[in-house]
N, CA, C and O atoms as CSV, one atom per row, in Angstrom:
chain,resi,resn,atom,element,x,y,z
A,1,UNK,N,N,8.814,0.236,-2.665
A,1,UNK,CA,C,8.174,-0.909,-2.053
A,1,UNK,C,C,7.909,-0.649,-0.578
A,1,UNK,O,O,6.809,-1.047,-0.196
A,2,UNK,N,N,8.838,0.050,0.516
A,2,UNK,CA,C,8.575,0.400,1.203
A,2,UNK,C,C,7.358,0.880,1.794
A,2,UNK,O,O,6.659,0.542,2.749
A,3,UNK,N,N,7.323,2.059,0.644
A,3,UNK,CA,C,6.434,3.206,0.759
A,3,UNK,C,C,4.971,2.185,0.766
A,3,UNK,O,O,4.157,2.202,1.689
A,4,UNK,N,N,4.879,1.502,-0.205
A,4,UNK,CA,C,3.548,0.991,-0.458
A,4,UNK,C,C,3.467,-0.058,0.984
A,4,UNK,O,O,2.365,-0.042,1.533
A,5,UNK,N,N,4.512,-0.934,1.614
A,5,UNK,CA,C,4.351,-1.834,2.512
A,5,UNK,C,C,3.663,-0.544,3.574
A,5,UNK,O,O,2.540,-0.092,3.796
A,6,UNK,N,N,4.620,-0.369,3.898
A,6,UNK,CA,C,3.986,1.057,5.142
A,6,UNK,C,C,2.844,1.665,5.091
A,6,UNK,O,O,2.133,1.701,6.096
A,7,UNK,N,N,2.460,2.254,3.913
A,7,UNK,CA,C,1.270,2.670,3.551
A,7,UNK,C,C,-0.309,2.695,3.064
A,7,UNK,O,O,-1.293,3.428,3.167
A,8,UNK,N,N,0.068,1.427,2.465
A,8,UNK,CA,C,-0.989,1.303,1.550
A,8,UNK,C,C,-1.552,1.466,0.521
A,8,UNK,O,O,-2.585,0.894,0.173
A,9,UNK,N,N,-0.672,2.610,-0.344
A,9,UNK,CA,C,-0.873,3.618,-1.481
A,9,UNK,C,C,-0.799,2.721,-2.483
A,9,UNK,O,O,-0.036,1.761,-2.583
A,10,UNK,N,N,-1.848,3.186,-3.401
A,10,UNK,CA,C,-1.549,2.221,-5.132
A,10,UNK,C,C,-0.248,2.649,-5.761
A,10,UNK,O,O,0.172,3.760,-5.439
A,11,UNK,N,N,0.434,1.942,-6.592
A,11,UNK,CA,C,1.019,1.611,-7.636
A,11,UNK,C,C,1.414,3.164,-8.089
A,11,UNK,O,O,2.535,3.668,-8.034
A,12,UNK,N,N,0.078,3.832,-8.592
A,12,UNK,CA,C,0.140,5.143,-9.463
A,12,UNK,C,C,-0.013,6.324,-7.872
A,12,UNK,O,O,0.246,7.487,-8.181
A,13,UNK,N,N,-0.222,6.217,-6.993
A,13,UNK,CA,C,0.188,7.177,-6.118
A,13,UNK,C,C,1.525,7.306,-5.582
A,13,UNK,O,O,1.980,8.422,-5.331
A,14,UNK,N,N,2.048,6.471,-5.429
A,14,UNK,CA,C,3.418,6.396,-5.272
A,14,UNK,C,C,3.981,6.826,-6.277
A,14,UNK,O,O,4.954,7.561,-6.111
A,15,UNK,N,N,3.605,6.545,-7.426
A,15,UNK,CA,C,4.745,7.200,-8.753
A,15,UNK,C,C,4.321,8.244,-9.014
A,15,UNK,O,O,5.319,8.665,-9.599
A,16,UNK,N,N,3.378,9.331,-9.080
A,16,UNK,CA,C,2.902,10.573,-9.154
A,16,UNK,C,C,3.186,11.008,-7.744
A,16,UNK,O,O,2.660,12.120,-7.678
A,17,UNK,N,N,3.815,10.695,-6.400
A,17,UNK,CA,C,3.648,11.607,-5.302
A,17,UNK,C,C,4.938,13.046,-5.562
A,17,UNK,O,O,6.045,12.962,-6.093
A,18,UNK,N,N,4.509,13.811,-5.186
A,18,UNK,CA,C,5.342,14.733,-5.404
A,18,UNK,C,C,5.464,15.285,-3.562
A,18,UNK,O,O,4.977,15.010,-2.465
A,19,UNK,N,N,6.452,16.204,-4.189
A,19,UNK,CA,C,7.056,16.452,-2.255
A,19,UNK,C,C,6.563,17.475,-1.581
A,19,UNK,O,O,6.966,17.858,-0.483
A,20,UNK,N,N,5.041,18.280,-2.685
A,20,UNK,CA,C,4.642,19.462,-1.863
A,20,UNK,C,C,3.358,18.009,-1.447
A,20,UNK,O,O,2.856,18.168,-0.334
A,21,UNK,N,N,3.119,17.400,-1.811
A,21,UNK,CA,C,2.128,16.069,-0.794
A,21,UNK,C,C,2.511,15.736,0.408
A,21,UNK,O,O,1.621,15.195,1.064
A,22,UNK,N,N,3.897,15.912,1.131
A,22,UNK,CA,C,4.522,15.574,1.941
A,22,UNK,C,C,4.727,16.393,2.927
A,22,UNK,O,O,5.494,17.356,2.955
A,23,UNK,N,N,3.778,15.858,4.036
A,23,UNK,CA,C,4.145,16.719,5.392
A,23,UNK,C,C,5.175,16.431,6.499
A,23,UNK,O,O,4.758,16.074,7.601
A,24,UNK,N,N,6.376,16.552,6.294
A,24,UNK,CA,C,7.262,15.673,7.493
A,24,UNK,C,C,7.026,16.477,8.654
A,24,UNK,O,O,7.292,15.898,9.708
A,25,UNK,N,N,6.744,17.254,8.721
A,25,UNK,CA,C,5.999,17.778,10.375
A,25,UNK,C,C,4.347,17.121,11.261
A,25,UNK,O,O,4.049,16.990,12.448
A,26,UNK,N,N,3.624,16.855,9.991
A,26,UNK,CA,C,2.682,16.507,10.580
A,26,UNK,C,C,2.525,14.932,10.230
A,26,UNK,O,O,1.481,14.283,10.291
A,27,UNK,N,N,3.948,14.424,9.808
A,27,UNK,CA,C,4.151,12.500,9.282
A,27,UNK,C,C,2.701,12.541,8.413
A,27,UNK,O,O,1.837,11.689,8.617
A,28,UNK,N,N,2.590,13.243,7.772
A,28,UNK,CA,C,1.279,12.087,6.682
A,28,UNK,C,C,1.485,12.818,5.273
A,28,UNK,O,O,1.961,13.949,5.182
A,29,UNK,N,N,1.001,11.910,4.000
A,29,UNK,CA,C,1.124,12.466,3.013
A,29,UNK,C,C,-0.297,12.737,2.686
A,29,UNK,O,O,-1.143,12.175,3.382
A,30,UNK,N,N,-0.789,13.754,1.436
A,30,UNK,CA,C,-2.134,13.627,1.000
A,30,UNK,C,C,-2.171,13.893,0.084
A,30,UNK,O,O,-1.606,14.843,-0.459
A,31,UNK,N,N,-3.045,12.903,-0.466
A,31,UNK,CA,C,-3.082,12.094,-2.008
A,31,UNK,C,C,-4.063,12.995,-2.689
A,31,UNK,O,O,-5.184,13.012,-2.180
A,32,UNK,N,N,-3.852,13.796,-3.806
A,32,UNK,CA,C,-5.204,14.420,-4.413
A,32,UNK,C,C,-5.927,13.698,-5.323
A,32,UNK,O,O,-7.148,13.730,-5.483
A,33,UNK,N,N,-4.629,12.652,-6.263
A,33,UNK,CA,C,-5.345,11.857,-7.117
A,33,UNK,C,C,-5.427,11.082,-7.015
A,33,UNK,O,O,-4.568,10.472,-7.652
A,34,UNK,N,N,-6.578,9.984,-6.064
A,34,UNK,CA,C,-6.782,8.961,-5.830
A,34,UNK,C,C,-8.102,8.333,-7.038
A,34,UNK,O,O,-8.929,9.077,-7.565
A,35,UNK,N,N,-8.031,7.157,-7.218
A,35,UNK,CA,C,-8.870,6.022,-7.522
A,35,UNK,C,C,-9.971,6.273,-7.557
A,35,UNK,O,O,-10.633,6.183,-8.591
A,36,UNK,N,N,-10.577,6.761,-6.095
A,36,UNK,CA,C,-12.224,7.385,-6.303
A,36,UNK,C,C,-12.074,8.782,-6.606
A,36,UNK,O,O,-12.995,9.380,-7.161
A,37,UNK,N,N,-11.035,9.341,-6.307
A,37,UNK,CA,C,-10.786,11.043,-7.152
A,37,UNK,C,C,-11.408,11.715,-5.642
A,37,UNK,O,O,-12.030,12.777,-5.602
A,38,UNK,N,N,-11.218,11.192,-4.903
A,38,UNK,CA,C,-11.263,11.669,-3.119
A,38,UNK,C,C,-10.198,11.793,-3.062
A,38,UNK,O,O,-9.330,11.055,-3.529
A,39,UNK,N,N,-10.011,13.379,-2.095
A,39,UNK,CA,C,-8.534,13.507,-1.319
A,39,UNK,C,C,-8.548,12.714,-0.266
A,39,UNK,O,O,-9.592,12.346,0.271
A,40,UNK,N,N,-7.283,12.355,0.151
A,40,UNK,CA,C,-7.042,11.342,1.605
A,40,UNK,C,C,-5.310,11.814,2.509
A,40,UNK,O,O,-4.248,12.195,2.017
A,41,UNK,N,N,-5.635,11.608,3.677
A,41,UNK,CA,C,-4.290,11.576,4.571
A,41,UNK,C,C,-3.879,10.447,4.685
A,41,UNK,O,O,-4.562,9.552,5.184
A,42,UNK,N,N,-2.470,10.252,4.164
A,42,UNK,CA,C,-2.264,8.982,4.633
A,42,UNK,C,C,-1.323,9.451,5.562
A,42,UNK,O,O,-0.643,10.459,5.372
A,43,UNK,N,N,-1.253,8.554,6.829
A,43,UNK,CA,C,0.304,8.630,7.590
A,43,UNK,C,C,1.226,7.844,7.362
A,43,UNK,O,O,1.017,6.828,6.699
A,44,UNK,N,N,2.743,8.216,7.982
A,44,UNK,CA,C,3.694,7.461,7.331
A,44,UNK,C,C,4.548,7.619,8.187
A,44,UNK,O,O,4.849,8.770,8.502
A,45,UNK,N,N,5.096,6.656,8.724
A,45,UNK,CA,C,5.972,6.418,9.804
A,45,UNK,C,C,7.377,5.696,9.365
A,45,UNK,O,O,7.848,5.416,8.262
A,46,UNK,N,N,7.805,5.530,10.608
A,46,UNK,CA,C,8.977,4.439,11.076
A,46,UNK,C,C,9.818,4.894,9.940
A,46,UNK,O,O,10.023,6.027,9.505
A,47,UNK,N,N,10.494,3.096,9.367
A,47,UNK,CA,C,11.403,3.376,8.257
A,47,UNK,C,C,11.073,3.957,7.089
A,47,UNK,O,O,11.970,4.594,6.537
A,48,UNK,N,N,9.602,3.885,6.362
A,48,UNK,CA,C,9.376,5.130,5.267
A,48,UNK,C,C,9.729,6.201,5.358
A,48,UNK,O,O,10.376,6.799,4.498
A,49,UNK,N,N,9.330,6.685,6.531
A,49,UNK,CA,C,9.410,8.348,6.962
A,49,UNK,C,C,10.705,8.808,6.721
A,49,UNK,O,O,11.094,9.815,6.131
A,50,UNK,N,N,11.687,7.339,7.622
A,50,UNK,CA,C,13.407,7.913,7.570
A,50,UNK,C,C,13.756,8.012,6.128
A,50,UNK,O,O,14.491,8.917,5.733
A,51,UNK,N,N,13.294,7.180,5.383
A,51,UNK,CA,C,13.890,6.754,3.918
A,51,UNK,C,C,13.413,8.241,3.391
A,51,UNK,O,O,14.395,8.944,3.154
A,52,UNK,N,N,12.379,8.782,3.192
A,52,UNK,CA,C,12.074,9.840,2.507
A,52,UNK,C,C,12.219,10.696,3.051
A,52,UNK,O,O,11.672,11.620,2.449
A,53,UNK,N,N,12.990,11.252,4.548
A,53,UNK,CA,C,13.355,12.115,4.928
A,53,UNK,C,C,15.073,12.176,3.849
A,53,UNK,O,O,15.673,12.968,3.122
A,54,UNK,N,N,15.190,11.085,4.272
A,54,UNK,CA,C,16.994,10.616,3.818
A,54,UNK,C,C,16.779,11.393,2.304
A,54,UNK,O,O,17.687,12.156,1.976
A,55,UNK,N,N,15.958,11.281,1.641
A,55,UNK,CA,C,15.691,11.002,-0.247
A,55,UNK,C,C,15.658,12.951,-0.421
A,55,UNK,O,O,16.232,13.589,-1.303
A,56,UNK,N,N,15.112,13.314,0.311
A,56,UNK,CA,C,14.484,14.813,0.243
A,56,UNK,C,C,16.041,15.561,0.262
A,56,UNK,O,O,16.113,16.687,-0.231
A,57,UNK,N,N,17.458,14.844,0.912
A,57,UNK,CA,C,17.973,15.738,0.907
A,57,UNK,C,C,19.174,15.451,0.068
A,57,UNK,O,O,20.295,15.938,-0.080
A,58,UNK,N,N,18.320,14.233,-0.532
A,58,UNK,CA,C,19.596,14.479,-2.121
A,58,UNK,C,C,18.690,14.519,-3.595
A,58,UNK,O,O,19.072,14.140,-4.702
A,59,UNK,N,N,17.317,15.132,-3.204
A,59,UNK,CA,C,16.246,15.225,-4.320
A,59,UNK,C,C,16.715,16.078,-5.481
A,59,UNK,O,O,17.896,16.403,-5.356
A,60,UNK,N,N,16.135,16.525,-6.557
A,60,UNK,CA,C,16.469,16.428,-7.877
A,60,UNK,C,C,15.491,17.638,-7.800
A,60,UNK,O,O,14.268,17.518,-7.731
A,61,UNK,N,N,16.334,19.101,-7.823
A,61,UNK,CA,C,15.687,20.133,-7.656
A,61,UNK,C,C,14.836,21.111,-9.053
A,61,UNK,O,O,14.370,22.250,-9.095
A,62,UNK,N,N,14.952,19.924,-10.128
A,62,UNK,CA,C,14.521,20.273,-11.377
A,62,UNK,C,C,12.985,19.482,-11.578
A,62,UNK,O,O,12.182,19.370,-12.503
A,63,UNK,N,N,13.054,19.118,-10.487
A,63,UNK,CA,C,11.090,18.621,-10.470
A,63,UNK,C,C,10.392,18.299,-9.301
A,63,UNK,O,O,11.235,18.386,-8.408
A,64,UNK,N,N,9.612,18.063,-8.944
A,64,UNK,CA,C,8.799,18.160,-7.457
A,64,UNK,C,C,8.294,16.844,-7.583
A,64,UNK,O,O,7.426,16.692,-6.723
A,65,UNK,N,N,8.425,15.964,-8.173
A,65,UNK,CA,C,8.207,14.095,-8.124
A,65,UNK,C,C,9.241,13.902,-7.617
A,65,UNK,O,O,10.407,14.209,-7.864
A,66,UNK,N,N,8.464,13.071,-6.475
A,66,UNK,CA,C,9.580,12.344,-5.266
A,66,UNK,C,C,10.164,11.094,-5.790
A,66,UNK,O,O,11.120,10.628,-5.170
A,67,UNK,N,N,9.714,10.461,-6.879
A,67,UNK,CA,C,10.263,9.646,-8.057
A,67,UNK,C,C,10.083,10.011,-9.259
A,67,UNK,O,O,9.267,9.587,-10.078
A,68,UNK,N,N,10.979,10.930,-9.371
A,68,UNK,CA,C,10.916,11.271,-11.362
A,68,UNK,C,C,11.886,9.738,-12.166
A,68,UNK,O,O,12.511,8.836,-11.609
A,69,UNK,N,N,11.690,9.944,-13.285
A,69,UNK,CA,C,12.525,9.262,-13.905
A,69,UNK,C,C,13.709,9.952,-14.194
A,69,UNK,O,O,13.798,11.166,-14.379
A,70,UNK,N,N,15.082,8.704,-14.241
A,70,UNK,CA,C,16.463,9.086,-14.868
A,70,UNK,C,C,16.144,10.084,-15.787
A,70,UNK,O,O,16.137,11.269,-15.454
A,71,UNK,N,N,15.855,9.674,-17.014
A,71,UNK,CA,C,15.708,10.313,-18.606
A,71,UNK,C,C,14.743,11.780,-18.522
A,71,UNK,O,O,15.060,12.938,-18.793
A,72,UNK,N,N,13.651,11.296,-18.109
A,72,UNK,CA,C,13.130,12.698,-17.752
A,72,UNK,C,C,12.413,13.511,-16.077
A,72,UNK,O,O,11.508,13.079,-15.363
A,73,UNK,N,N,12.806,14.100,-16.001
A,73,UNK,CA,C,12.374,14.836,-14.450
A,73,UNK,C,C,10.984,14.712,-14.295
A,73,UNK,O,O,10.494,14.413,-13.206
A,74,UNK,N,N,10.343,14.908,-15.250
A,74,UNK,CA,C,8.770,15.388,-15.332
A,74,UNK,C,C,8.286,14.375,-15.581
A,74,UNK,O,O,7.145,14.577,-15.165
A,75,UNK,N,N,8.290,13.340,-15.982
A,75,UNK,CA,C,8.138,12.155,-15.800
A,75,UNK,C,C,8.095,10.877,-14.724
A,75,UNK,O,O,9.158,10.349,-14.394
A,76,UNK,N,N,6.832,10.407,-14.197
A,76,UNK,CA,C,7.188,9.687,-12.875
A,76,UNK,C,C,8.189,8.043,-13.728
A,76,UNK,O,O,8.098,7.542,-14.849
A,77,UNK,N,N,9.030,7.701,-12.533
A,77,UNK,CA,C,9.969,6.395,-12.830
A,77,UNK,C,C,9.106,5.321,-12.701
A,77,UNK,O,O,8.296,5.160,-11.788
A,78,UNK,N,N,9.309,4.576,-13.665
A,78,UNK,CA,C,8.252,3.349,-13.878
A,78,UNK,C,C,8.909,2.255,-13.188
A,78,UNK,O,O,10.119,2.065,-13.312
A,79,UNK,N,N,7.997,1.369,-12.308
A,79,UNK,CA,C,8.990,0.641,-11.714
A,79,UNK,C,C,8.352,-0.607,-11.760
A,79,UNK,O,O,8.445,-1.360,-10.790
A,80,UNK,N,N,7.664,-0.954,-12.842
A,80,UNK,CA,C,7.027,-2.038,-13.327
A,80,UNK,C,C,8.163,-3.259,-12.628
A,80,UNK,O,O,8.107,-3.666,-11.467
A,81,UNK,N,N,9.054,-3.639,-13.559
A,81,UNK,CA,C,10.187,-4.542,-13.495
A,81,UNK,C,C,10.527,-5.146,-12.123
A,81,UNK,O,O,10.452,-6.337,-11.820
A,82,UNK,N,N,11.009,-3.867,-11.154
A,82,UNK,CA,C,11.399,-3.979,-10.008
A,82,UNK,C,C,10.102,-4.780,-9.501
A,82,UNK,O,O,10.063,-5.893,-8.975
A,83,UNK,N,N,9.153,-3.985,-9.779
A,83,UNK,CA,C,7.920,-4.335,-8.425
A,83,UNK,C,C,7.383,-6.127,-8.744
A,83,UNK,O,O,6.959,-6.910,-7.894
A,84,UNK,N,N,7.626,-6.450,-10.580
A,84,UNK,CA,C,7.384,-7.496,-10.538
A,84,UNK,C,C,8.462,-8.192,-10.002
A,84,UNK,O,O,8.110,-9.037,-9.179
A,85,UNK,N,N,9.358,-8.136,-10.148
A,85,UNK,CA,C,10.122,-9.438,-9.435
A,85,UNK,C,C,10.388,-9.099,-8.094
A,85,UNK,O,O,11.167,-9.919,-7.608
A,86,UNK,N,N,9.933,-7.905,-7.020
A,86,UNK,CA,C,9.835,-8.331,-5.867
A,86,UNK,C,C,8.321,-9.264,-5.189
A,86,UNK,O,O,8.257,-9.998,-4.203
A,87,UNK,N,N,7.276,-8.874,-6.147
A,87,UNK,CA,C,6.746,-10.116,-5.791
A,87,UNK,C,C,6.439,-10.916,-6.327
A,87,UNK,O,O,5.272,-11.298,-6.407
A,88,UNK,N,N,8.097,-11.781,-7.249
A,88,UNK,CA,C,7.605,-12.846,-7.144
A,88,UNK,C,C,8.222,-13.632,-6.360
A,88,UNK,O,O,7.974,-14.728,-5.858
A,89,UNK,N,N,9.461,-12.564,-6.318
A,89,UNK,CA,C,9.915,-12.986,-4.458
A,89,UNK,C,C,9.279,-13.684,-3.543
A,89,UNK,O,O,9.189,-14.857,-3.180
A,90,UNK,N,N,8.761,-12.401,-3.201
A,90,UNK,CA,C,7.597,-12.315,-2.117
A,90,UNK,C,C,6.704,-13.914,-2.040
A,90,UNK,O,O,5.763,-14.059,-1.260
């Protein structure tokens, strides 16, 4: 949720981002599979940046999705559930 507040990224970029997308030297990620099927830079700051700096160094060295799922690595984590009831929070 973060990621998307900070960013902007859809739903399915966030769950397909993987960590060779991720530049923590130059703060931006870049998206190959976007919506219009255009590459894009996104930047990413502040508390995202810390959170996925924090995430990278207890990552799950059996797949390169920066959210795999529990059950399978290769698989992005579906986070339907969560995302609905934070907004209905929201």
């Amino acid at each position: 949720m973060l990621i998307a507040i900070s960013t902007g990224m859809r739903y399915n970029e966030i769950r397909t981002l993987t960590w060779k997308q991720i530049n923590f030297l130059d703060k931006s990620l870049i998206l190959h599979k976007t919506k219009n099927e255009e590459s894009r830079r996104v930047p990413i700051q502040g508390d995202a940046l810390k959170e996925l700096q924090l995430h990278a160094k207890i990552r799950r060295l059996d797949t390169d999705l920066v959210f795999p799922s529990p059950k399978d690595p290769h698989t992005p984590y579906d986070v339907r559930s969560a995302w609905r009831a934070a907004r209905k929070r929201a």
